[in-house]
C-alpha positions as CSV (number, residue, x, y, z in Angstrom):
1,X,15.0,-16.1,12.7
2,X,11.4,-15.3,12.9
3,X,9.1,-17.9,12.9
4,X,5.8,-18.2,10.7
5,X,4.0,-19.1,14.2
6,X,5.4,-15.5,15.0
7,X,4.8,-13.8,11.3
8,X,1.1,-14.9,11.8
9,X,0.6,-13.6,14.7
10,X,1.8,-10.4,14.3
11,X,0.1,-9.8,10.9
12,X,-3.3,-10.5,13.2
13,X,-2.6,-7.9,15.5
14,X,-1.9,-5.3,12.9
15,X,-5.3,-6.5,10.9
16,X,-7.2,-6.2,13.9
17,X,-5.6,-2.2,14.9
18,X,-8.8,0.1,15.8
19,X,-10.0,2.4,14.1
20,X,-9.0,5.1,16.0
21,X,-5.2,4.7,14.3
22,X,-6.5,5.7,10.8
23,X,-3.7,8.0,9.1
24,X,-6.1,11.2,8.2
25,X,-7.8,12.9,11.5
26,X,-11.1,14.5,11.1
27,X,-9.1,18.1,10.6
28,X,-7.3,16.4,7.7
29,X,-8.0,18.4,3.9
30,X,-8.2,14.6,3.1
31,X,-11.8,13.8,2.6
32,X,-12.8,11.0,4.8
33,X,-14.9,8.1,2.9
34,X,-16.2,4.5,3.2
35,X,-17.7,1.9,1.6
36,X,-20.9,3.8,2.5
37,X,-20.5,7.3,1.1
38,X,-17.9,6.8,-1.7
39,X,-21.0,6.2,-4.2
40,X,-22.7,9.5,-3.2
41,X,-19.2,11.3,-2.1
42,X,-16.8,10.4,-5.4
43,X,-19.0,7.7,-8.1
44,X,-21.8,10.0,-8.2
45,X,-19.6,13.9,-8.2
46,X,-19.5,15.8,-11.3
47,X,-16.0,16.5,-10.2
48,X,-12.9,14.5,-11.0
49,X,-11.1,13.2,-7.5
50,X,-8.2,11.0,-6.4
51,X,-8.8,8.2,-3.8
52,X,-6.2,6.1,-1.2
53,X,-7.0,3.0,-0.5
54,X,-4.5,2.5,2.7
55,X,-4.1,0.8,6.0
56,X,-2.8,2.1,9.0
57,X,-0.2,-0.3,9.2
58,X,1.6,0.7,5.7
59,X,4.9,2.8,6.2
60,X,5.0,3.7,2.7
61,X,0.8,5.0,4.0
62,X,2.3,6.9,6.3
63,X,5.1,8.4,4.1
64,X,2.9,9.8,1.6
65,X,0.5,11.5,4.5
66,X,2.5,15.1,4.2
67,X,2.4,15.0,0.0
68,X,-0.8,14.0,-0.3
69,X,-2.6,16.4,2.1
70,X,-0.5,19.1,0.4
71,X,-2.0,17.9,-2.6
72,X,-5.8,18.3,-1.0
73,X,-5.4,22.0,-0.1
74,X,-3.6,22.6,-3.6
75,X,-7.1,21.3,-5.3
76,X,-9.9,22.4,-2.9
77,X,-12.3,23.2,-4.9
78,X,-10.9,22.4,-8.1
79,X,-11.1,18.3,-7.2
80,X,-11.7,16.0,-4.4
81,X,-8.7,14.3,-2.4
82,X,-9.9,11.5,-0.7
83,X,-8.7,8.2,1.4
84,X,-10.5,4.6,2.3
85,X,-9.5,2.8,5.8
86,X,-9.3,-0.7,3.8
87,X,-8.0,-2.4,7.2
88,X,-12.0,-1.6,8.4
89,X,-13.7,-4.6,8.5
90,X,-16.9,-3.4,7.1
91,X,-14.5,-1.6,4.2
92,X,-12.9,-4.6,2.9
93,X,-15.7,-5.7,0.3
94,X,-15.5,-2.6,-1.4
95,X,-12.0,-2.4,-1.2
96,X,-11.8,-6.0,-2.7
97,X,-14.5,-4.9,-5.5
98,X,-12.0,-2.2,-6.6
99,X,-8.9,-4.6,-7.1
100,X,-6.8,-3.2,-4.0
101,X,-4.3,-5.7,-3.0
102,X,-1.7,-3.2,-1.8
103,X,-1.3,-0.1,-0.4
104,X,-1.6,2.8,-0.8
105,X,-3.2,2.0,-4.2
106,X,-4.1,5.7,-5.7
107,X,-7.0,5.5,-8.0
108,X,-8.4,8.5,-10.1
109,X,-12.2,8.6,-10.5
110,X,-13.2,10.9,-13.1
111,X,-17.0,11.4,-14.1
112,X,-18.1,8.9,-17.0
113,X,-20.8,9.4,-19.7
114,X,-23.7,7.6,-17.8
115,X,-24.5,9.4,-14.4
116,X,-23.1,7.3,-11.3
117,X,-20.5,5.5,-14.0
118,X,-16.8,7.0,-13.0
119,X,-14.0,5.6,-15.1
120,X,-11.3,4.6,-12.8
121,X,-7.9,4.5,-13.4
122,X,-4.2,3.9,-11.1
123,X,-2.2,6.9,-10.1
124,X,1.3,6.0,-11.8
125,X,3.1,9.6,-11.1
126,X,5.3,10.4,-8.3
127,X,4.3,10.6,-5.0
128,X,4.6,13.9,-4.5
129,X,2.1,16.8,-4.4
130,X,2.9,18.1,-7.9
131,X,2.8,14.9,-9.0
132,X,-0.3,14.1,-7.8
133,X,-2.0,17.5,-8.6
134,X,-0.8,17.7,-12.1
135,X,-2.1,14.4,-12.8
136,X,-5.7,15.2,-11.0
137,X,-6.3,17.9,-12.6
138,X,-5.1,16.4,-16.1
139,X,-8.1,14.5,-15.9
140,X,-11.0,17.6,-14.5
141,X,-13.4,17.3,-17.5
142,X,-13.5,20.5,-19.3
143,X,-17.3,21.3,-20.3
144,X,-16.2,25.4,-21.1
145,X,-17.0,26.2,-24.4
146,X,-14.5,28.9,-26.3
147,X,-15.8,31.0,-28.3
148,X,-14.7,33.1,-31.4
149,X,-15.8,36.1,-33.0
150,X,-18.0,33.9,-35.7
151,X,-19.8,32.0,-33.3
152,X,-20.1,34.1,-29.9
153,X,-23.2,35.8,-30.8
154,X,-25.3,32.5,-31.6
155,X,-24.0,30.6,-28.0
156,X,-25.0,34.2,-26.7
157,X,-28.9,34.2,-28.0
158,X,-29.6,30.8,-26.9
159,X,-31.9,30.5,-23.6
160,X,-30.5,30.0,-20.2
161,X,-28.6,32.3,-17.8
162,X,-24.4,32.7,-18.8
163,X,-20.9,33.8,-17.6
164,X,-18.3,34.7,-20.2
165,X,-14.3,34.9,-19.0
166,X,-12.3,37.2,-21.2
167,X,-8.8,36.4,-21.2
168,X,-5.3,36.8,-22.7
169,X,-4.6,33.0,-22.4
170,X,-5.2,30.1,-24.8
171,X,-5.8,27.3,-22.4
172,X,-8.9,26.8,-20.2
173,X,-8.0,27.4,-16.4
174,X,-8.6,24.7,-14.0
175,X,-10.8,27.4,-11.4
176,X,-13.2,27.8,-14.5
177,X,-13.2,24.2,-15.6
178,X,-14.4,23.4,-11.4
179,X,-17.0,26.4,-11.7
180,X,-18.2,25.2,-14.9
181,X,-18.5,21.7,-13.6
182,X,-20.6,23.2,-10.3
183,X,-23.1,24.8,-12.9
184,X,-23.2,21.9,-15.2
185,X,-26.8,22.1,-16.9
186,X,-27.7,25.0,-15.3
187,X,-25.5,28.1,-16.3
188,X,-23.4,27.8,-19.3
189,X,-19.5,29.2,-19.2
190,X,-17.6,30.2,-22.1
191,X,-14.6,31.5,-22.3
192,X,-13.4,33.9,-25.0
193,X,-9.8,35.2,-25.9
194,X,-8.7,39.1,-26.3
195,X,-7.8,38.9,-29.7
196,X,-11.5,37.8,-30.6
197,X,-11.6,42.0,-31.5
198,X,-15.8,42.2,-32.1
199,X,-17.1,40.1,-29.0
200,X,-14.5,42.2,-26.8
201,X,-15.5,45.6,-27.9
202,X,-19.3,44.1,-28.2
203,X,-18.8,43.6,-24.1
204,X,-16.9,46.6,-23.6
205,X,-14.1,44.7,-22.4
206,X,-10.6,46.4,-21.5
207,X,-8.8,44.3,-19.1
208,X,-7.7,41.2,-18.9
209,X,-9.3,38.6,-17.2
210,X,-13.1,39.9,-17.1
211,X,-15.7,37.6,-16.2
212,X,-19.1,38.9,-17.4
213,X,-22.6,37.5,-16.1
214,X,-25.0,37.3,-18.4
215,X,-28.5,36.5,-16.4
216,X,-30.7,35.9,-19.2
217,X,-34.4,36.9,-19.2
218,X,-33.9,40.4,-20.6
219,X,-31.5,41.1,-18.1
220,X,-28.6,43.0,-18.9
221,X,-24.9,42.1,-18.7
222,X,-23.2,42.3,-14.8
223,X,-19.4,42.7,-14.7
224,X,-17.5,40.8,-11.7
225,X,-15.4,43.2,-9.9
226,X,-14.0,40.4,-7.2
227,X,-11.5,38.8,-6.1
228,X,-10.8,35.8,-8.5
229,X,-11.3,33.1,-5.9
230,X,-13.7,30.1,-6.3
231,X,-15.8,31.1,-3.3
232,X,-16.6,34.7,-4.6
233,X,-16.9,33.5,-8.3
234,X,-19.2,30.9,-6.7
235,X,-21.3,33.5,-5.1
236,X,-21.7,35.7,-7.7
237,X,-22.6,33.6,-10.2
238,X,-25.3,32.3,-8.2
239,X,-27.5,35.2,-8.6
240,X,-28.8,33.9,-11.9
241,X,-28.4,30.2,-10.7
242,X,-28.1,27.8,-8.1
243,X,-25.1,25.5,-8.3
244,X,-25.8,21.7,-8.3
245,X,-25.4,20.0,-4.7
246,X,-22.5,17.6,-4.3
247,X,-22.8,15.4,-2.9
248,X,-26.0,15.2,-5.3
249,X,-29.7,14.4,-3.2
250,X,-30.1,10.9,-2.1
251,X,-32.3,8.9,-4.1
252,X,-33.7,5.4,-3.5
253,X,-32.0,2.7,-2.6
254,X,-31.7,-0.6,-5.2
255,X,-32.0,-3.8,-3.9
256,X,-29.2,-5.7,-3.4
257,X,-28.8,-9.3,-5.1
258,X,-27.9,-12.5,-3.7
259,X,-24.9,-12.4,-6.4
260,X,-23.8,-9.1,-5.5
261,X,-23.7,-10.0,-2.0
262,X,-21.9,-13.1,-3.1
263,X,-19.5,-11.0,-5.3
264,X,-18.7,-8.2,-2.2
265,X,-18.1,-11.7,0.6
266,X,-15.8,-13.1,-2.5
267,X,-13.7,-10.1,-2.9
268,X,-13.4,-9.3,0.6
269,X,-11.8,-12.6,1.5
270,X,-9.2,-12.0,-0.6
271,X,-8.6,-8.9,0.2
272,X,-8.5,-9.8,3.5
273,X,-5.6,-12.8,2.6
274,X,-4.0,-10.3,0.2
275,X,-3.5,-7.8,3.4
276,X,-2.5,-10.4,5.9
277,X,0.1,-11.5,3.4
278,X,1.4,-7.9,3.1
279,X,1.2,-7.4,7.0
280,X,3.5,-10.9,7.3
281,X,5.8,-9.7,5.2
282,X,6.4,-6.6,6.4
283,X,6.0,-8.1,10.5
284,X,9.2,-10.3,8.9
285,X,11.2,-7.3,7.1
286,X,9.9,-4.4,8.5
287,X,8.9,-4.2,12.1
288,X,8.4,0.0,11.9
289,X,6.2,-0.8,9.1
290,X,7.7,0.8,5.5
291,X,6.7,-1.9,2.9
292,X,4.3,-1.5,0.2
293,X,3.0,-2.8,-2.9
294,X,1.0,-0.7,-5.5
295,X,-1.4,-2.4,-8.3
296,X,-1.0,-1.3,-11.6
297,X,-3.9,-1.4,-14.0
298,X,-3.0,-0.6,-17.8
299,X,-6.4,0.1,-18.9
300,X,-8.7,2.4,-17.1
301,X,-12.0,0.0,-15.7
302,X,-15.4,1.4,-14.7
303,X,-16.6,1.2,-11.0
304,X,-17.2,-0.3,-9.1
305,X,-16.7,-3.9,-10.2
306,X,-13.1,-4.0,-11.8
307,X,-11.4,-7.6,-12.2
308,X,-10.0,-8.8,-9.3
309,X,-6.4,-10.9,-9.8
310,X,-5.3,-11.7,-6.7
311,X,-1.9,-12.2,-6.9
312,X,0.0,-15.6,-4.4
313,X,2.4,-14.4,-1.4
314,X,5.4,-15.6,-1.6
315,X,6.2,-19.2,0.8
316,X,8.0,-18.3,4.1
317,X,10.2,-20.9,6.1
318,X,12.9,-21.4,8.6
319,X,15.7,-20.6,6.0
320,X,13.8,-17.8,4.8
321,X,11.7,-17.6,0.6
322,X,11.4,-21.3,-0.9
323,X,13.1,-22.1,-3.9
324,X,14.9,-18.9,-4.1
325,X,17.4,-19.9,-6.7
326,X,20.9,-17.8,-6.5
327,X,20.8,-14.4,-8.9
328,X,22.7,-14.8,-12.4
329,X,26.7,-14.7,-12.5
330,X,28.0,-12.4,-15.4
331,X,31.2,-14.4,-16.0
332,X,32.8,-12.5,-18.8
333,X,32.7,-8.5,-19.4
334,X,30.9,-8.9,-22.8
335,X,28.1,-10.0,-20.9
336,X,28.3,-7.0,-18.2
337,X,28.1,-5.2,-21.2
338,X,25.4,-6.8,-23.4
339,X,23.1,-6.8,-20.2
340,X,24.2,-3.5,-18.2
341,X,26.9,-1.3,-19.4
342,X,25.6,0.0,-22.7
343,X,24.0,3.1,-23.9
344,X,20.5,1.1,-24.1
345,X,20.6,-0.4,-20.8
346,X,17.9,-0.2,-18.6
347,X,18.6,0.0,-14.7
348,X,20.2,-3.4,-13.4
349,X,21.4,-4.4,-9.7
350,X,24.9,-5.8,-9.6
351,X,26.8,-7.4,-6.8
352,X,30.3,-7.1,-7.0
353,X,32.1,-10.1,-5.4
354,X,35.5,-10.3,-3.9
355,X,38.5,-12.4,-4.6
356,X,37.9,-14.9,-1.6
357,X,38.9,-18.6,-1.6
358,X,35.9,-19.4,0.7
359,X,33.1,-16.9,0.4
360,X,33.0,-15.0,3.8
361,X,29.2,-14.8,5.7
362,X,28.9,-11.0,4.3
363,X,29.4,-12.2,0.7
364,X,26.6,-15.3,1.2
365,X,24.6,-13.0,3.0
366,X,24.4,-10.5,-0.1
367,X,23.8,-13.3,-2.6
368,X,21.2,-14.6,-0.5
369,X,19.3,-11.4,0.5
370,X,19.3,-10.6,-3.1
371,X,17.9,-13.5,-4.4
372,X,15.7,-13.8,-2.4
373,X,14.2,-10.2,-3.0
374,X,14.4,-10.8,-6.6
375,X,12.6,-14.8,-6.7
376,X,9.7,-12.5,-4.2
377,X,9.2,-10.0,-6.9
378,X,8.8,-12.6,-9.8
379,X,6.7,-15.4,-8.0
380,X,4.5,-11.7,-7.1
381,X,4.2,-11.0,-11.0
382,X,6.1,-7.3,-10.5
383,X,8.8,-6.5,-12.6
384,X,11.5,-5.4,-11.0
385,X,15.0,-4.7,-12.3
386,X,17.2,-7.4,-13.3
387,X,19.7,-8.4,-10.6
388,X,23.3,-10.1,-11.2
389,X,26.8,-11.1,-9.3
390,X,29.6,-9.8,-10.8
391,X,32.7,-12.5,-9.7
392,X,36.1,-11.1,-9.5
393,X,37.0,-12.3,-12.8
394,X,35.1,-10.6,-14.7
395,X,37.8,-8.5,-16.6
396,X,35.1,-5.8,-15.8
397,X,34.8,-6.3,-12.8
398,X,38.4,-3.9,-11.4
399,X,38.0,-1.7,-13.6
400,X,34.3,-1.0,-12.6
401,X,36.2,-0.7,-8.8
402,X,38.5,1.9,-10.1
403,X,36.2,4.0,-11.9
404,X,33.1,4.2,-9.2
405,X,36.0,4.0,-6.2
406,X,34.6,1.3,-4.6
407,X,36.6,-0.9,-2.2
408,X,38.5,-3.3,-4.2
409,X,38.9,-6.3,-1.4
410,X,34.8,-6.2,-0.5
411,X,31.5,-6.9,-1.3
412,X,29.8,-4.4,-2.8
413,X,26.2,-3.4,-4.2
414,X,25.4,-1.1,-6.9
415,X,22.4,0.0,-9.3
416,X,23.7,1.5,-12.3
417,X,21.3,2.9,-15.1
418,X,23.3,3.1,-18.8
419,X,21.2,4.7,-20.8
420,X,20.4,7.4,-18.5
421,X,24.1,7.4,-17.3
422,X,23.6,7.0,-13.6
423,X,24.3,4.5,-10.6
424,X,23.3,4.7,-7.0
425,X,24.9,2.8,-4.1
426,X,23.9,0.7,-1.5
427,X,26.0,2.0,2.0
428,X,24.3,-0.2,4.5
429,X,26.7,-2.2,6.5
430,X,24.7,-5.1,6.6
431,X,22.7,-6.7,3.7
432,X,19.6,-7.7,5.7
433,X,16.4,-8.3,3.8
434,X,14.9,-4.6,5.3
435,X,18.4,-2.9,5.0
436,X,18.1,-4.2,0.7
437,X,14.4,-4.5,0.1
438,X,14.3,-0.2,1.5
439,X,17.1,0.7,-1.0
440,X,15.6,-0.7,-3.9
441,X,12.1,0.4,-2.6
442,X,14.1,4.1,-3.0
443,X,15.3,3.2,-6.4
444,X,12.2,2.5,-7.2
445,X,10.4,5.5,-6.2
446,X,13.2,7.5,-7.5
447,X,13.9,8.5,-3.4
448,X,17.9,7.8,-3.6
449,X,20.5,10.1,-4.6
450,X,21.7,9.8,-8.0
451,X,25.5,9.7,-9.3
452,X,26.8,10.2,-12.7
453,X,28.6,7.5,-14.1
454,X,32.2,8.1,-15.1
455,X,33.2,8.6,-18.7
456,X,34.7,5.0,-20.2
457,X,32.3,2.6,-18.5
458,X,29.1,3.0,-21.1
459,X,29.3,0.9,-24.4
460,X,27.7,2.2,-27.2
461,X,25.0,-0.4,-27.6
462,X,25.2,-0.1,-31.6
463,X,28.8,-1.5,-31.2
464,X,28.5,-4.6,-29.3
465,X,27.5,-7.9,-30.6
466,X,24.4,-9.7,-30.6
467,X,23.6,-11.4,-27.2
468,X,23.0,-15.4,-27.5
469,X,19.4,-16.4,-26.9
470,X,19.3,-17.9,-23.6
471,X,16.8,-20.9,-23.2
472,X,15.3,-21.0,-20.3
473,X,12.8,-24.0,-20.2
474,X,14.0,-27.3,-20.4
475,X,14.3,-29.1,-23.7
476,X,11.9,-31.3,-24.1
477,X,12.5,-35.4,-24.1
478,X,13.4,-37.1,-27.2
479,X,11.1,-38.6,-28.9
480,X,10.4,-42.6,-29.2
481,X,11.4,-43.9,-32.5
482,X,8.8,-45.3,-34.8
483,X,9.8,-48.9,-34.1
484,X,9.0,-48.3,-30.8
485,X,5.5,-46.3,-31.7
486,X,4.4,-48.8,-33.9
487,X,6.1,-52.2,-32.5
488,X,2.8,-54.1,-31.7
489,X,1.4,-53.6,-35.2
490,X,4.9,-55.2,-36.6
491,X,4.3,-57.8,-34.5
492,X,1.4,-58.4,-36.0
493,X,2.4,-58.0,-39.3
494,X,5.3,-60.6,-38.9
495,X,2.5,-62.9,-37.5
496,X,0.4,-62.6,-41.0
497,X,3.2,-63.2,-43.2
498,X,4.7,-66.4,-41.2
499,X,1.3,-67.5,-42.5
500,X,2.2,-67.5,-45.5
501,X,5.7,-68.2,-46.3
502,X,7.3,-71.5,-47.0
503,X,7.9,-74.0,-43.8
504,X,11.3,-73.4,-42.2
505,X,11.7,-69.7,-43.8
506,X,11.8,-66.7,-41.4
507,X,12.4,-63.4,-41.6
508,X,13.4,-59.8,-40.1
509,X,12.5,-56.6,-40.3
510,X,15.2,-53.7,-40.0
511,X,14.4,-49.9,-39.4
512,X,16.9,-47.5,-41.2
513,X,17.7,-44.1,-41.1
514,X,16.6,-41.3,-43.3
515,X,19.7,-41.4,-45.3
516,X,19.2,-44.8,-46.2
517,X,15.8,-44.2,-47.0
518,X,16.4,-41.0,-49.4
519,X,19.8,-43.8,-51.0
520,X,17.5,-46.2,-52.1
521,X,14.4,-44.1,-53.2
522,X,17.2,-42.3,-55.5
523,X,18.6,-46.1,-56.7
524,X,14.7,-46.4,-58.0
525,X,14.1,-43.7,-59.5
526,X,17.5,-44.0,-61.6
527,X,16.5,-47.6,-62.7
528,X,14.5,-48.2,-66.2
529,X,11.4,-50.3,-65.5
530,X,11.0,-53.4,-67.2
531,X,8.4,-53.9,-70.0
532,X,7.1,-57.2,-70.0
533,X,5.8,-56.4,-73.7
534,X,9.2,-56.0,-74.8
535,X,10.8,-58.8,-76.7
């Protein structure tokens, strides 16, 4: 077992790993940037980009490398692709002021209304070059204007130099979104469609796509005859006007206040615990380093001061997580059912137990491993996919055996998915905390091979019965009865009337129930009152 003496010390060593083992080399088509030139390089662009915040430590960091520079050269020039060293010292505040507390954390900064105000939001796709592009440039802002045979002639007159594209295509391509964004306020695109009959014969169009320059001053129409590359486009079009710079020209610096400074020291300390927790954990289940966490914000913030929730790593002792209490048993098949095996069932991780008088080290060692990964998630705050045991007598429980051919006499690990019909299986010999924590890591990520599950096992979720409520919190302790509550003012009471009463006479007072109570109220109510008036 490895000691937290041990854990410590080897989440120092990776904290404290030069610089020179960053992930992305200088030749990278990952754009290099710090907490020094992301303000000029990505919160100040016109341009949309996508930025890892890593360490060189993180497996799951070095895993994505290959997507994600794939990803850069599929958008050069269309968006930036950029990564953050958050295991740099001098990186740490910033990476703290943008609520990292995992990696890689992907965040999408896309321009924002006011100048130097991105929006920032998480990457949740795939991590996978598609994914990523697709999602990048689902966000490019789009500032081409289309036009239509009604309006193309006014947009036309108006001052300033102008490039028209004439396509066959009803969406706005993302080359001419980036070369629109390059010429923002200084050359207008539009982009006008080949059934728009009078602006295409007005421009003598006859093929499909022509871009048309329209230099304004008199000047009369250029057709481009190029290549249809960014570079050339870029080039051509710069004959009427000079693109804007990005990075845009330095301007003055702003003072920097004793709160900020506070607020950058604050959120670098606990970044800096947040990343020594990670680097223990994985020093204690993943020497080779393939561990991760990723942040999830719902709501898109602004930069570069999004709330910070730092989130408490989980305790670590000689017997492994604290308080780790054993995974739910699914005694009966209804409730295999109810929680797993129905046509509405998300994905749930089941341990199939054996028939065993005493439970054998490989069975303990799954129930412990697993609850022990589940009780980290929760005390982290990420949901993660509900985990059960599945004793042998279960009446599901063979029949489950028989239909995914597992081995009847042994342990056996599963995720199973019911209303998308498929179940993946854990083949590791030994359920060790890397070994279980990877697997589910590839469930997760969607890395594991799927298997279809057999016809028969699937309930139809309209057919089975309404699951009990299950209370989790403790009922709370009865309460004292009113005797008790108000026992010093009957005493009292009894006091004040002893006063009064004849010598030698006493008295007691008795409490009674409700139904007493509601007896003799009825008795009085049913009773004529007397009339003293009567005769």
């Amino acid at each position: 077992m490895v000691k937290s003496e041990t854990l410590a010390a080897a989440a120092a060593s990776l904290l404290l790993m030069p610089a020179a083992n960053a992930i992305y080399t200088k030749q990278s088509p990952v754009l290099q940037v710090d907490h020094r030139t992301y303000p000029d390089l990505i919160a100040k662009s016109n341009h949309t980009s996508i930025v890892e915040f890593y360490a060189p430590w993180c497996g799951h960091c070095q895993n994505l490398k290959p997507a994600y520079e794939k990803a850069a050269k599929s958008l050069t020039g269309l968006a930036k692709v950029a990564a953050i060293d958050c295991n740099e010292e001098d990186n740490k505040p910033f990476c703290g002021s943008m609520g990292v507390q995992g990696f890689p954390t992907l965040k999408i900064v896309r321009p924002g209304k006011k100048a130097g105000k991105p929006t920032v939001e998480d990457y949740q796709g795939a991590r996978t070059a598609k994914g990523i592009v697709d999602a990048v440039l689902d966000k490019v802002p789009n500032h081409v204007k289309r036009l239509k045979d009604a309006d193309y002639a006014a947009w036309v007159a108006e001052d300033g130099p102008k490039a028209i594209l004439f396509t066959d295509k009803g969406t706005v391509s993302a080359l001419l979104k980036a070369v629109a964004i390059d010429f923002l306020g200084v050359l207008n695109v539009g982009q006008i469609r080949n059934k728009e009959t009078e602006a295409v014969e007005a421009f003598g169009v006859e093929e499909f796509p022509t871009l048309v320059l329209l230099p304004g001053g008199g000047k009369e129409p250029i057709t481009y005859d190029g290549e249809l590359k960014k570079d050339a486009i870029m080039k051509f079009l710069s004959q009427a006007a000079s693109p804007n710079p990005d990075p845009a020209p330095k301007q003055k610096k702003e003072k920097t206040s004793k709160t900020d400074k506070t607020k950058a020291s604050s959120a670098s300390s606990k970044l800096a615990k947040s990343s020594a927790s990670q680097a223990s954990e994985q020093a204690e289940t993943d020497p080779a380093g393939t561990k991760t966490d990723e942040t999830i914000i719902d709501d898109p913030t602004y930069s570069p001061n999004p709330q910070i929730h730092a989130k408490k790593p989980a305790k670590v002792g000689e017997a492994g997580i604290e308080s780790a209490k054993p995974i739910k048993s699914l005694l009966d098949g209804l409730s295999l059912q109810q929680k797993c095996l129905n046509t509405k069932a998300g994905t749930c991780i089941l341990a199939l137990l054996p028939e065993e008088d005493v439970p054998s080290a490989k069975t303990l060692q799954a129930i412990m491993t697993l609850s022990e990964l589940h009780y980290k998630h929760e005390t982290g705050g990420r949901n993660l996919f509900p985990f059960y045991q599945l004793p042998h007598s279960n009446s599901q429980a063979a029949a489950l055996r028989t239909k995914l051919e597992l081995s009847p006499s042994d342990v056996e690990v599963i995720a199973i998915n019911g209303k998308r019909s498929w179940w993946r299986y854990f083949s590791s010999l030994e359920f060790t905390m890397k070994n279980v924590e990877d697997w589910v890591d590839a469930i997760r990520m969607g890395d594991s091979k799927k298997l279809d599950v057999p016809q028969g096992l699937i309930a139809d979720a309209a057919s089975l019965p309404q699951e009990p409520v299950e209370l989790d919190e403790e009922l709370p302790p009865p309460k004292a009865s009113k005797a008790a509550e108000t026992g010093p003012e009957l005493e009292r009471l009894k006091e004040q009337m002893k006063g009064t009463m004849p010598e030698g006479m006493d008295f007691e007072i008795e409490e009674i129930d409700d139904d007493e109570y509601e007896r003799i109220m009825a008795q009085g109510k049913e009773e004529k009152p007397v009339d003293h008036d009567e005769l």
